[in-house]
Every structure is written in structure tokens, then in C-alpha cells.
C-alpha positions, 0 to 999 in steps of 0.5 A: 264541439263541446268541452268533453268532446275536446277534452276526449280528443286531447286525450287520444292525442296525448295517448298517441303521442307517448306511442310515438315517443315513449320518453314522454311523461304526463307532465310533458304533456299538460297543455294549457291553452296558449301554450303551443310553443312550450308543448313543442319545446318540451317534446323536443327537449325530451325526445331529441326531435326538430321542431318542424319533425314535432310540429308534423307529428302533433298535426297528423296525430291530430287530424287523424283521431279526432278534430271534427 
């Protein structure tokens, strides 16, 4: 998988993940390798969610658009 391949699959995964949460902005979701913990700590402090509901969600988002 290339850079530009990861890089388009991000961006769906981001796109569904405001559809899901409207609450989010861009900047809860900049993700910087490394930094899981802080993209779900975001994402719960913005929507409200537990951290296994939000894990879930950045699984199935994931699995289901794009991680070939």
C-alpha cells in the first residue's frame, strides 16, 4: 500500500467518522502516527462516548472502506 493509498484511505475514514459525530472538527481528527490513544481521548471528550464504543467505531469505520 502506498502513502497515497493510506493517505485516501485516512480521509474516508475521517469523512465517516464526522458522519457518525457531527461534533468533530478537523482538528480532532489530525492523526500523527502514534498517536491512537490521543485520536480516541479526543473523540470521546468531544462526543461524550466510551472508549470501547469509540474504539469499535474507528474499527468498523476502518474495515469497512478501505484497509486492504
Amino acid at each position: 500500500m502506498t502513502k497515497l493509498e493510506i493517505k485516501g484511505d485516512w480521509n474516508i475514514i475521517q469523512g465517516k467518522l464526522k458522519q457518525k459525530w457531527a461534533k468533530l472538527t478537523d482538528d480532532d481528527l489530525r492523526f500523527v502516527e502514534g498517536k491512537q490513544d490521543e485520536l480516541i481521548g479526543r473523540i470521546q471528550k468531544r462526543t461524550g462516548e466510551a472508549r470501547e464504543a469509540v474504539e469499535k467505531a474507528l474499527h468498523e469505520t476502518s474495515a469497512s472502506c478501505c484497509c486492504k
